[in-house]
TORPA-4810 file (N, C-alpha, C, O; in nm, 3 decimals):
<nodes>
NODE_1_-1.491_-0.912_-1.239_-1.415_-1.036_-1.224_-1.434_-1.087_-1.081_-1.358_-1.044_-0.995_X
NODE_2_-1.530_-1.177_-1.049_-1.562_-1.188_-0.947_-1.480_-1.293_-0.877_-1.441_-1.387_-0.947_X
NODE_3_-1.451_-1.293_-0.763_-1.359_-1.450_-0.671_-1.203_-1.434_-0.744_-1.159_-1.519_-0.821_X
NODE_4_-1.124_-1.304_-0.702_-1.036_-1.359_-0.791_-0.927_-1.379_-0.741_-0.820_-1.391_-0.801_X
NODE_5_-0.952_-1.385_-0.584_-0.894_-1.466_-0.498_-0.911_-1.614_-0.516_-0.810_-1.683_-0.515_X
NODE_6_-1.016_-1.663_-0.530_-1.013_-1.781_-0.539_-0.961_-1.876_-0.695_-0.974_-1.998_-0.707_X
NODE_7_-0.907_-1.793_-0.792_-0.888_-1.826_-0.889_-0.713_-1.854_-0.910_-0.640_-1.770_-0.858_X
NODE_8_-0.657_-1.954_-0.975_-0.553_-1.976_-0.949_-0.493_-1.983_-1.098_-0.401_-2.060_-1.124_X
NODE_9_-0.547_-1.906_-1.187_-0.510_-1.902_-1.363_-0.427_-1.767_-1.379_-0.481_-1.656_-1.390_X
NODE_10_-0.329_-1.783_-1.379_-0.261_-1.646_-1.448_-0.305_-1.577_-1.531_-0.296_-1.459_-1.497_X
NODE_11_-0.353_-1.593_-1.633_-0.464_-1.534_-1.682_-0.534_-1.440_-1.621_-0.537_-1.325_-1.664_X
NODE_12_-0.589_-1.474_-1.532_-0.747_-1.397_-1.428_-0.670_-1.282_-1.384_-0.732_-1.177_-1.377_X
NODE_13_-0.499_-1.280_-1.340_-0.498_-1.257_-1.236_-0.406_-1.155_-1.311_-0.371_-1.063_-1.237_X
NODE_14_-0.371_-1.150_-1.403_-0.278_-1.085_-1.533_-0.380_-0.996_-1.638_-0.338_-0.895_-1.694_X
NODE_15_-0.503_-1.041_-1.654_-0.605_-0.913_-1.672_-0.650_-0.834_-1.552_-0.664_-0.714_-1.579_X
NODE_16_-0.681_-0.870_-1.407_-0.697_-0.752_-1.360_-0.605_-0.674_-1.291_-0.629_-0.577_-1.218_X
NODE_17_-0.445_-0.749_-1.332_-0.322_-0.624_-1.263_-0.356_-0.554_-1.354_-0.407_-0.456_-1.300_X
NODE_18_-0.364_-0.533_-1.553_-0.379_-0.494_-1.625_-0.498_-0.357_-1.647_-0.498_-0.244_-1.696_X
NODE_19_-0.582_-0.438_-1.587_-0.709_-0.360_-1.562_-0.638_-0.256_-1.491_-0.652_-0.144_-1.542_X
NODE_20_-0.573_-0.261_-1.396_-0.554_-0.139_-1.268_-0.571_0.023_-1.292_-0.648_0.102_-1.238_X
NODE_21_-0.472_0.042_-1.391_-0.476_0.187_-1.426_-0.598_0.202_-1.498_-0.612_0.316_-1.542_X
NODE_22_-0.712_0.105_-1.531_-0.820_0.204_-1.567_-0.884_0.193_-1.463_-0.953_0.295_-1.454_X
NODE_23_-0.906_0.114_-1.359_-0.987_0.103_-1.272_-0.960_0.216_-1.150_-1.033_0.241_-1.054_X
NODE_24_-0.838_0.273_-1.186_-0.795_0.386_-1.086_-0.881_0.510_-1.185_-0.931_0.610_-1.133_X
NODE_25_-0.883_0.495_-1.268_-0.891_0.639_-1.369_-1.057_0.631_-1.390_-1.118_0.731_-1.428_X
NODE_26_-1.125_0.508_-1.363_-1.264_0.515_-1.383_-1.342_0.530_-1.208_-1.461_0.519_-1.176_X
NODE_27_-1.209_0.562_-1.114_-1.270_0.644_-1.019_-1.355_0.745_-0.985_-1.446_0.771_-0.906_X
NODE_28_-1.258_0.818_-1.118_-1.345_0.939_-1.114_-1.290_1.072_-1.008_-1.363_1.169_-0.985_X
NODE_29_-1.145_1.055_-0.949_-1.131_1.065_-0.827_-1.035_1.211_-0.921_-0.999_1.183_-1.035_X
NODE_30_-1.001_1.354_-0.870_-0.901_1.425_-0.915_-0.793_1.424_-0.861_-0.784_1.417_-0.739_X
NODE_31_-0.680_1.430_-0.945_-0.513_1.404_-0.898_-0.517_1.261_-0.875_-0.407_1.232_-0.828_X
NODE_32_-0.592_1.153_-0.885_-0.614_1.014_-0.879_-0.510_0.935_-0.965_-0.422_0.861_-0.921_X
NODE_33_-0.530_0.960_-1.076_-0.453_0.879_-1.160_-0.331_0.950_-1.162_-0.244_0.887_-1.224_X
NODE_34_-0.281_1.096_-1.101_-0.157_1.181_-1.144_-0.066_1.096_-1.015_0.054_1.083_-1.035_X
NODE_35_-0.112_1.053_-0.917_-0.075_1.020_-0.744_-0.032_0.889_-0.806_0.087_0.859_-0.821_X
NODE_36_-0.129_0.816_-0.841_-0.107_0.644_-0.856_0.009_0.660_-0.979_0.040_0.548_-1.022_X
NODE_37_0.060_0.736_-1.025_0.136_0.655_-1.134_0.235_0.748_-1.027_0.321_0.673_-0.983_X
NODE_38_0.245_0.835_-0.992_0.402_0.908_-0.928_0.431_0.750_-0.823_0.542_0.698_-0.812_X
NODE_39_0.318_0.702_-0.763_0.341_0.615_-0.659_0.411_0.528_-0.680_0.511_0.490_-0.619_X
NODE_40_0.329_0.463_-0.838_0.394_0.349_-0.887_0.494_0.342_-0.942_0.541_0.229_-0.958_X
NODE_41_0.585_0.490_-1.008_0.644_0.456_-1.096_0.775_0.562_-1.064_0.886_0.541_-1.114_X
NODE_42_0.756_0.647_-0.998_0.880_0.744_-0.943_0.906_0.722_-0.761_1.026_0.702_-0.739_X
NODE_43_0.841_0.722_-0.666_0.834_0.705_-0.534_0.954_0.585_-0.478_1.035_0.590_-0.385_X
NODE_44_0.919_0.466_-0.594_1.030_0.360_-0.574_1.209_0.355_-0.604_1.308_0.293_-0.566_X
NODE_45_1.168_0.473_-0.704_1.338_0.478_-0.773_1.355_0.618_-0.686_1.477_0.632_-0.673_X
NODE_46_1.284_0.736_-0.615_1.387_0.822_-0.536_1.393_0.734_-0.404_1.503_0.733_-0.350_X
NODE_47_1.296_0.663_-0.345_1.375_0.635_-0.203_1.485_0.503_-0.247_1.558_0.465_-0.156_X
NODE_48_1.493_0.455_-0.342_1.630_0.337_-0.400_1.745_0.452_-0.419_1.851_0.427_-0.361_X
NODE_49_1.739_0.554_-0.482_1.822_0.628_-0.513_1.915_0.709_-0.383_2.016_0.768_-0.420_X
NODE_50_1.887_0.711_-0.261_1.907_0.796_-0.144_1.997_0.637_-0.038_1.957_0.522_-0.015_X
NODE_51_2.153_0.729_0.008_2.247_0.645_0.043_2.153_0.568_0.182_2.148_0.448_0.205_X
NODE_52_2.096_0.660_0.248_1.974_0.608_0.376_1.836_0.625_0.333_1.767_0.724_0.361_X
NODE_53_1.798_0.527_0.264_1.599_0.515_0.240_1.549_0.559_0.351_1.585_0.542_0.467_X
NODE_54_1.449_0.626_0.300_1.369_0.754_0.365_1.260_0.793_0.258_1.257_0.775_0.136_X
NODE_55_1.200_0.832_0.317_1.097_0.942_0.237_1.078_1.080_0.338_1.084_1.077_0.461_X
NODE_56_1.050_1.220_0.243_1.087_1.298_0.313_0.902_1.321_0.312_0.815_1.248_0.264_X
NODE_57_0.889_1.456_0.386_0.773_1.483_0.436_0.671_1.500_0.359_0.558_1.464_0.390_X
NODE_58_0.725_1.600_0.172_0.597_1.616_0.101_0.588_1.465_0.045_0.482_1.405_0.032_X
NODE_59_0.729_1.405_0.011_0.649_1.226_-0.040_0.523_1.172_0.080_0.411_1.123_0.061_X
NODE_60_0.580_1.197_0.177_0.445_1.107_0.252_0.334_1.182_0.286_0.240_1.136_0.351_X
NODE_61_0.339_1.289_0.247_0.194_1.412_0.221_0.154_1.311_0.078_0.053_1.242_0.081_X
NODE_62_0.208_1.312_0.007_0.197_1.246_-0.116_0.141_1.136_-0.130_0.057_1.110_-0.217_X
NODE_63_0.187_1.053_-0.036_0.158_0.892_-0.040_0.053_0.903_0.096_0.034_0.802_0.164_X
NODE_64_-0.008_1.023_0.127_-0.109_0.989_0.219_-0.197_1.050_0.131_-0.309_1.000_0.144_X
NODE_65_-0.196_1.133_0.051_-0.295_1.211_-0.035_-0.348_1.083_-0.180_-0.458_1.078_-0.236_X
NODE_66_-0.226_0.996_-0.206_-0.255_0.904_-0.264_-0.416_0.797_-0.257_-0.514_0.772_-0.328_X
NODE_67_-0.348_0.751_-0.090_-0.392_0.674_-0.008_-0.548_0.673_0.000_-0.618_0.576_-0.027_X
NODE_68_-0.606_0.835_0.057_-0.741_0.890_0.076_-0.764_0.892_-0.065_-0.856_0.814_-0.090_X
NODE_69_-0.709_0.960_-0.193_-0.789_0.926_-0.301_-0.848_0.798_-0.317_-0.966_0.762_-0.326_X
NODE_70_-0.737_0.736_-0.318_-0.789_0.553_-0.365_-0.906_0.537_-0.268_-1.011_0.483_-0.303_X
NODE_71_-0.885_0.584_-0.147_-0.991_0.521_-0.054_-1.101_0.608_-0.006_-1.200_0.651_-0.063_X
NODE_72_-1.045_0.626_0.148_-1.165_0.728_0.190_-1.045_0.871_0.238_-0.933_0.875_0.291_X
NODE_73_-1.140_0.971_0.188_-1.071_1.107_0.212_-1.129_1.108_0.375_-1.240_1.087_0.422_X
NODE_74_-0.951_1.154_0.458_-1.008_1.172_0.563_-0.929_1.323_0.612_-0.823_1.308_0.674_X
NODE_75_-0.971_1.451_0.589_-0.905_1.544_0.594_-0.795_1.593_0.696_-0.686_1.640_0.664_X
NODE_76_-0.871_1.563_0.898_-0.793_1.601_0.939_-0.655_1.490_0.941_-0.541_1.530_0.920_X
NODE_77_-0.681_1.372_0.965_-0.541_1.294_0.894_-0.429_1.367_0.814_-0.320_1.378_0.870_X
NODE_78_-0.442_1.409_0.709_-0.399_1.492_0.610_-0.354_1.575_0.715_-0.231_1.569_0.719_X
NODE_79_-0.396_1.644_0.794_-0.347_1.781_0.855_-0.241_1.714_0.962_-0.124_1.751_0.954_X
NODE_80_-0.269_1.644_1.035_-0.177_1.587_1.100_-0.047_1.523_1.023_0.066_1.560_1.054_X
NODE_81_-0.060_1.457_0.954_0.088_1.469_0.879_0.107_1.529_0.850_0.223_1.534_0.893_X
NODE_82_0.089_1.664_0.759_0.170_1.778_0.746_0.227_1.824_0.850_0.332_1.889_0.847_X
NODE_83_0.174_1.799_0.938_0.224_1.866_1.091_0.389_1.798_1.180_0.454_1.834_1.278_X
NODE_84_0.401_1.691_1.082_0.541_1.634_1.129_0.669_1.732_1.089_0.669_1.804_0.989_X
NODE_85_0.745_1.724_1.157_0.854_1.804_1.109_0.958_1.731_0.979_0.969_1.609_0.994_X
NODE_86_1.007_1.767_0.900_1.108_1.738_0.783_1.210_1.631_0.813_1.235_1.531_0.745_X
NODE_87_1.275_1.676_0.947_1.387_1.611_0.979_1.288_1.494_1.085_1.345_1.395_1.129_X
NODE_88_1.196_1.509_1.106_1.159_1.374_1.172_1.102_1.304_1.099_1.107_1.192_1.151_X
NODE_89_1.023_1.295_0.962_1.010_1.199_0.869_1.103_1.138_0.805_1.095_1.021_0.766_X
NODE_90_1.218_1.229_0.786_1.315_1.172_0.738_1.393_1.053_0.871_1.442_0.944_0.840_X
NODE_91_1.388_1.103_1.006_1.495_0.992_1.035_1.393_0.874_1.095_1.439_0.767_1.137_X
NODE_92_1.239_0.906_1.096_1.160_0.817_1.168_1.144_0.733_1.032_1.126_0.612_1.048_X
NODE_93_1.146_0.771_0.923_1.147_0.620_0.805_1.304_0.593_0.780_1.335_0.511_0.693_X
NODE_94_1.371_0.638_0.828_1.543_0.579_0.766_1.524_0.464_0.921_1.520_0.342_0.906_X
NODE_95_1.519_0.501_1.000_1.450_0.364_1.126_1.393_0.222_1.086_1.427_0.103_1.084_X
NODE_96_1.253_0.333_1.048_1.166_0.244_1.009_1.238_0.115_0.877_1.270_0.001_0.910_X
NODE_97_1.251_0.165_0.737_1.259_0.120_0.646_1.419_0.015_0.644_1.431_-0.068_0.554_X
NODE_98_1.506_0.028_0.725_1.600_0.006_0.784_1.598_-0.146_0.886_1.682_-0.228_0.922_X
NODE_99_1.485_-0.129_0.901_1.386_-0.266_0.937_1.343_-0.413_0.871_1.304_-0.520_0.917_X
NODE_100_1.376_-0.350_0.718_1.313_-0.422_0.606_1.418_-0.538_0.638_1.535_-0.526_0.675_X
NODE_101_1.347_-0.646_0.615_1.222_-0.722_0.575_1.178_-0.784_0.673_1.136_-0.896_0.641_X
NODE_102_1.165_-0.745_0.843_1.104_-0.784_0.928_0.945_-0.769_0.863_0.918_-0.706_0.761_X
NODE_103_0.857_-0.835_0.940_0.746_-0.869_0.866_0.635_-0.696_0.947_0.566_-0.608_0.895_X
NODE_104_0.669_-0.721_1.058_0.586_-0.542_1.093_0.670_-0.432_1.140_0.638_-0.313_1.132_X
NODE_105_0.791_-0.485_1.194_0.867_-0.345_1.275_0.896_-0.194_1.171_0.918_-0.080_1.210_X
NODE_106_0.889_-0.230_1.072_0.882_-0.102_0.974_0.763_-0.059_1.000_0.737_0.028_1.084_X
NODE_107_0.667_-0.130_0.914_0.517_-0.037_0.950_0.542_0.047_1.064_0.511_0.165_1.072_X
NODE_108_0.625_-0.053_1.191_0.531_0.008_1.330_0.588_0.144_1.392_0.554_0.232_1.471_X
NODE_109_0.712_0.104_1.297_0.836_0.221_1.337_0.762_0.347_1.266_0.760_0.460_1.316_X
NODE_110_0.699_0.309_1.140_0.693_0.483_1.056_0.540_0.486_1.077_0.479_0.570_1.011_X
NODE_111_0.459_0.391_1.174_0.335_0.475_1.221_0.362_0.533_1.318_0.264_0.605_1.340_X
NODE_112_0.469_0.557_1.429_0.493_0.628_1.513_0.450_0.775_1.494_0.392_0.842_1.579_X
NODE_113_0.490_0.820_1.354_0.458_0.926_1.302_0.321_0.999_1.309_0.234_0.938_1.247_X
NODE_114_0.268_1.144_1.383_0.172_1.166_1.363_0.063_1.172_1.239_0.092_1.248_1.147_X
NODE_115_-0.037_1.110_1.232_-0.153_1.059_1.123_-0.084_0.956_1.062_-0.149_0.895_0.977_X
NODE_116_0.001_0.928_1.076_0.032_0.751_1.061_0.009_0.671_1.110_0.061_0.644_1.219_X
NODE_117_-0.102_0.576_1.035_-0.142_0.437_1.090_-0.013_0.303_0.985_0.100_0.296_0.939_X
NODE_118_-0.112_0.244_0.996_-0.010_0.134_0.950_-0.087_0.141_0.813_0.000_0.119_0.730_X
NODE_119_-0.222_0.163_0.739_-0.205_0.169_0.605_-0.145_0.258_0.529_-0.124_0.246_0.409_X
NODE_120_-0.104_0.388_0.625_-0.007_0.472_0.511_0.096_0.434_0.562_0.182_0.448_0.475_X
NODE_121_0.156_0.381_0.681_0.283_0.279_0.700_0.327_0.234_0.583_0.421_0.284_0.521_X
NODE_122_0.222_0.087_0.527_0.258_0.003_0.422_0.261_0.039_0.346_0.323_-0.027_0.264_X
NODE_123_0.209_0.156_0.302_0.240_0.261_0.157_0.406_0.302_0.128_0.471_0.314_0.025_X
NODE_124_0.444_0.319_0.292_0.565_0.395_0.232_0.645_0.235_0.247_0.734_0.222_0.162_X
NODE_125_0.635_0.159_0.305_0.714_-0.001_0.295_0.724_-0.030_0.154_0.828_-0.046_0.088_X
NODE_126_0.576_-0.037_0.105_0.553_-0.112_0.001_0.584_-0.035_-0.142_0.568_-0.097_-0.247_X
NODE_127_0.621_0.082_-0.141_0.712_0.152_-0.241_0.863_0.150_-0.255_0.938_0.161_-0.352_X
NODE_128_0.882_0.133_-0.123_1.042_0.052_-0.109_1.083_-0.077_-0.148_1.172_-0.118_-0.222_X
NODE_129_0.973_-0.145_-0.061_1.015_-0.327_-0.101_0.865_-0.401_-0.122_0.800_-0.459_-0.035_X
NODE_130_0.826_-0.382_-0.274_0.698_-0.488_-0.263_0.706_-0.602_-0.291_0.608_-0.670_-0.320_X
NODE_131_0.862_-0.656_-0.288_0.879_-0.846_-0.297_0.782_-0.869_-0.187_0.685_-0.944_-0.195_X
NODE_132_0.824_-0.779_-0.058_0.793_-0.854_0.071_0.637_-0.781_0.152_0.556_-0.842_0.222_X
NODE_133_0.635_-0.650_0.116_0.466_-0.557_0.158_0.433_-0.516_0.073_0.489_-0.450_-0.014_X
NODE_134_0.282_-0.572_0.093_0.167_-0.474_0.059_0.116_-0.363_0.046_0.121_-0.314_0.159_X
NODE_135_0.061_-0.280_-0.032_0.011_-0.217_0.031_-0.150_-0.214_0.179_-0.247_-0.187_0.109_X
NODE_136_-0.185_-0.223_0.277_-0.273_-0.236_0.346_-0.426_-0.145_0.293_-0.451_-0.024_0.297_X
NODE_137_-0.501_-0.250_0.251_-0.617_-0.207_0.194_-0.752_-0.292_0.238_-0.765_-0.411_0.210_X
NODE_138_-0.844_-0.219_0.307_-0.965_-0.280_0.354_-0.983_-0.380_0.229_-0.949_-0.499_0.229_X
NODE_139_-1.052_-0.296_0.102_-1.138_-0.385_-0.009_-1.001_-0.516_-0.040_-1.028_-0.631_-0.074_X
NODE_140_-0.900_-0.480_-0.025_-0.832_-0.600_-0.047_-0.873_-0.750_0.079_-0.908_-0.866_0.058_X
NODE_141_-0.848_-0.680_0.193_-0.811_-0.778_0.298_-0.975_-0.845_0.257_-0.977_-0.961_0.298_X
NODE_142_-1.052_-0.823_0.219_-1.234_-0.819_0.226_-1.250_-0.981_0.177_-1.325_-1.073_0.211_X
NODE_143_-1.149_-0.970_0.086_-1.144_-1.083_-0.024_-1.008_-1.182_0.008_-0.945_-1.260_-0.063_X
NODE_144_-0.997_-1.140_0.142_-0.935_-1.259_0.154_-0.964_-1.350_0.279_-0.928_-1.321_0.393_X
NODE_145_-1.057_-1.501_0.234_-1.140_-1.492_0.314_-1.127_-1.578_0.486_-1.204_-1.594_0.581_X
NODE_146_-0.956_-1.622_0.447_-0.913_-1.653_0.630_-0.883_-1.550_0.685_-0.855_-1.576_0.802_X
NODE_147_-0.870_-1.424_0.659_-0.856_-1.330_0.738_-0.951_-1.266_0.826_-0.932_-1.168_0.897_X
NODE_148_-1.030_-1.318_0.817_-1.156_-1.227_0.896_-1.179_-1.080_0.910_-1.097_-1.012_0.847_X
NODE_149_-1.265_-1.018_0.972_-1.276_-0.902_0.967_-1.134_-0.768_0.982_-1.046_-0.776_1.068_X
NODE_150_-1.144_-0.667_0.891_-1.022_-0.615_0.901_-0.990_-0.569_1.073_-1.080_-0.564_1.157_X
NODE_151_-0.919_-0.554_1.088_-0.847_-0.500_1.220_-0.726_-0.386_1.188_-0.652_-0.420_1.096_X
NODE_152_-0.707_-0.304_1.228_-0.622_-0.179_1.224_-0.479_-0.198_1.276_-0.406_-0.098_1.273_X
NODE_153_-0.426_-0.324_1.328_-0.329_-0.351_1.399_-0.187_-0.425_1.298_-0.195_-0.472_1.184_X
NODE_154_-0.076_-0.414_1.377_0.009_-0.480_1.329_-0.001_-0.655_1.299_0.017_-0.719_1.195_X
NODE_155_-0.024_-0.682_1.383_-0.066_-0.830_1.377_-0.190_-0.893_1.234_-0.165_-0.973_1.144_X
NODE_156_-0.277_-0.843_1.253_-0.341_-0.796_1.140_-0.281_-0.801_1.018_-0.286_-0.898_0.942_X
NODE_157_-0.212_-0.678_0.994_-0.088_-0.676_0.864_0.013_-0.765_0.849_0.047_-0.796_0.735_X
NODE_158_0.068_-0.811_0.945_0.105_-0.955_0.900_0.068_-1.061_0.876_0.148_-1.142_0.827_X
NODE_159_-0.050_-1.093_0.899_-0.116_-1.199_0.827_-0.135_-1.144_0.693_-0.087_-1.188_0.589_X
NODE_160_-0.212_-1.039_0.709_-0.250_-1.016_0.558_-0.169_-1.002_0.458_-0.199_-1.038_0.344_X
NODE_161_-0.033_-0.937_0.497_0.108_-0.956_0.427_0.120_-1.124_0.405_0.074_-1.162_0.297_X
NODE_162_0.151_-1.183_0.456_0.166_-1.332_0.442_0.102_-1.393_0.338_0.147_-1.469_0.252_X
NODE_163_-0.024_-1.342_0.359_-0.132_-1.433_0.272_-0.096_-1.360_0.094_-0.069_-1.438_0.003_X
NODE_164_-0.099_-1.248_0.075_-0.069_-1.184_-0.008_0.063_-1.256_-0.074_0.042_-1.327_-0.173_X
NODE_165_0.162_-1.246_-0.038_0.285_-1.314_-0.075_0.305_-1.461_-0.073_0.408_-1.517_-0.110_X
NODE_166_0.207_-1.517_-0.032_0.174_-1.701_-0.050_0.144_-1.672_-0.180_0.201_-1.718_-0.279_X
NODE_167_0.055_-1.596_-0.177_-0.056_-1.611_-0.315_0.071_-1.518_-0.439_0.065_-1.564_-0.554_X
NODE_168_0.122_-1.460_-0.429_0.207_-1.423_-0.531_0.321_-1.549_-0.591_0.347_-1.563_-0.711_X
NODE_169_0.372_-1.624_-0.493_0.462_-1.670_-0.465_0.349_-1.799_-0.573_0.409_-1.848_-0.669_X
NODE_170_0.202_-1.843_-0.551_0.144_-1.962_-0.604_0.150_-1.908_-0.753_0.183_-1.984_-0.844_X
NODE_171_0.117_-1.773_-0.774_0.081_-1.726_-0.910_0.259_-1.741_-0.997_0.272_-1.779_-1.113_X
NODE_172_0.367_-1.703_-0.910_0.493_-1.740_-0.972_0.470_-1.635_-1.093_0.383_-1.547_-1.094_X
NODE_173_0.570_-1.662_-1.202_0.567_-1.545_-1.327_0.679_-1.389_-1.239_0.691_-1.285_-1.305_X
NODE_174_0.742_-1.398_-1.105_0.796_-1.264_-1.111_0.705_-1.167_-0.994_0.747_-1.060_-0.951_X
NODE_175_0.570_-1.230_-0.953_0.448_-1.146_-0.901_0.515_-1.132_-0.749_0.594_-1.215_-0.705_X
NODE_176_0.482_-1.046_-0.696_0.503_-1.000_-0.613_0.365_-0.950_-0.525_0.258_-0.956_-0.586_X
NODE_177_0.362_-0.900_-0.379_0.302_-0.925_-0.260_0.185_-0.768_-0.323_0.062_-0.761_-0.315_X
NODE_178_0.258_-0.693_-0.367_0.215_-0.538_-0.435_0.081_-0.558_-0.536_-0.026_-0.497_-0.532_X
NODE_179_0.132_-0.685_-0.648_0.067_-0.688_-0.777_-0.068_-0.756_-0.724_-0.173_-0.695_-0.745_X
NODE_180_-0.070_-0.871_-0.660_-0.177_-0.916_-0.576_-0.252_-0.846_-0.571_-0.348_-0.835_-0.649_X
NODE_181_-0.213_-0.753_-0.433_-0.294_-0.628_-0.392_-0.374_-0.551_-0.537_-0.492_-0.565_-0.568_X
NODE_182_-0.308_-0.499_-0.582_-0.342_-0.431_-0.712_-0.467_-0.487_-0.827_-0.567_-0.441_-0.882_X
NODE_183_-0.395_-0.602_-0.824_-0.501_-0.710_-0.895_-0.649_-0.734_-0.791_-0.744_-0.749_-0.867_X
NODE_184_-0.667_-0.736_-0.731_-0.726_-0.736_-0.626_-0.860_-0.646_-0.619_-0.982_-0.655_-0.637_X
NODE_185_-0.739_-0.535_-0.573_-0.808_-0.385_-0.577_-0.904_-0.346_-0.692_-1.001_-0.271_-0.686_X
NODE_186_-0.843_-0.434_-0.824_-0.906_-0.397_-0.933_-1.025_-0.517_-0.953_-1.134_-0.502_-1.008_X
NODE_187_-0.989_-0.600_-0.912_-1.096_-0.689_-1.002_-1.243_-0.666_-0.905_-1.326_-0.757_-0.897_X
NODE_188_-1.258_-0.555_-0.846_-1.384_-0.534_-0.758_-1.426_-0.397_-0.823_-1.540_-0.351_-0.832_X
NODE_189_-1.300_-0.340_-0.869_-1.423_-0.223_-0.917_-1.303_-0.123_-0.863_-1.263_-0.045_-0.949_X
NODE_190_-1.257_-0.115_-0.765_-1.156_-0.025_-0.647_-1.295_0.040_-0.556_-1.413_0.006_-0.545_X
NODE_191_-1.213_0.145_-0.504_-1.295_0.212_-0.422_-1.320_0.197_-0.280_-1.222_0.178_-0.207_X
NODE_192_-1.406_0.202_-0.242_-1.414_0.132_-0.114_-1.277_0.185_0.037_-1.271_0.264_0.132_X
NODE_193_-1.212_0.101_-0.013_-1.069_0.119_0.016_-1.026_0.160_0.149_-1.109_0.128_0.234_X
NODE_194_-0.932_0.216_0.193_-0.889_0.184_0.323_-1.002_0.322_0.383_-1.064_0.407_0.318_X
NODE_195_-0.993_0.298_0.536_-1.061_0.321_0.618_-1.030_0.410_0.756_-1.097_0.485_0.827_X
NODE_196_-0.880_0.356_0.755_-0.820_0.389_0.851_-0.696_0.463_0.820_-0.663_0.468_0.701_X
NODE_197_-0.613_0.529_0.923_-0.463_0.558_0.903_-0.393_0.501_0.845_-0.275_0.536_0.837_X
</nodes>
């Protein structure tokens, strides 16, 4: 499904959210499709469920192990977040997420975290609140084409957040800044994918 950024038919954009879960599963990737559905479909209702939103340390082992499947495996990353302590993931995202719906101070708060950049930042944002974030994905930003080359920065992610949620907001139907992304991700094939922290 080629340009499907540039396409403005609900339709286009409603077969390749649809597409998603095979396009995760025709990765080819192991624990791939077991990660993406815990992500999508449990990750959001325990940090809603908790009196201070948070994610504790194995969720964001989780949602970084996610992350490198979809994208690029980057091992010692991985080792460095494990390396955070329990009680500091927990109070460095009750900070962070506590932030919501400033447009970066969350990200910037829970990349503080060692092997946290801002794309596993927006992972743990964007399982909390994807009215308003993204998830941060190279092959996404690729295709969107005022953004110019990706950049690793906060500033960066707010544009690309922005643009994402214009374009949800044009598609209307309920879509959100997340499904974009997703749709996105899929109508290229996936892969590729983030690059960075």
């Amino acid at each position: 499904m080629p340009d499907l950024w540039g396409s403005h038919t609900l339709s286009g954009w409603q077969s390749a959210l649809q597409a998603y879960p095979d396009v995760i599963a025709a990765q080819g990737v192991a624990k791939l499709a077991e990660l993406d559905a815990w992500y999508r479909d449990e990750l959001p209702a325990l940090i809603a469920a908790r009196r201070l939103v948070h994610v504790t340390l194995p969720e964001l082992t989780r949602v970084t192990e996610w992350k490198m499947h979809r994208g690029v495996w980057r091992a010692p990353n991985l080792v460095r977040v494990k390396s955070n302590t329990p009680e500091l993931v927990i109070e460095t995202t009750v900070r962070g997420l506590a932030r919501c719906p400033h447009p970066t101070q969350p990200i910037g708060e829970i990349a503080t975290l060692d092997g946290v950049g801002p794309a596993t930042a927006s992972a743990v944002v964007a399982a909390h609140l994807p009215t308003v974030y993204p998830f941060f994905d190279e092959l996404v930003a690729g295709q969107v084409p005022d953004l110019g080359p990706v950049k690793w920065t906060l500033g960066y992610y707010a544009k690309y957040a922005a643009f994402l949620r214009d374009r949800a907001a044009v598609i209307g139907h309920s879509w959100t800044p997340v499904m974009v992304e997703r749709a996105l991700w899929a109508s290229v094939g996936g892969k590729a994918g983030t690059t960075a922290l």
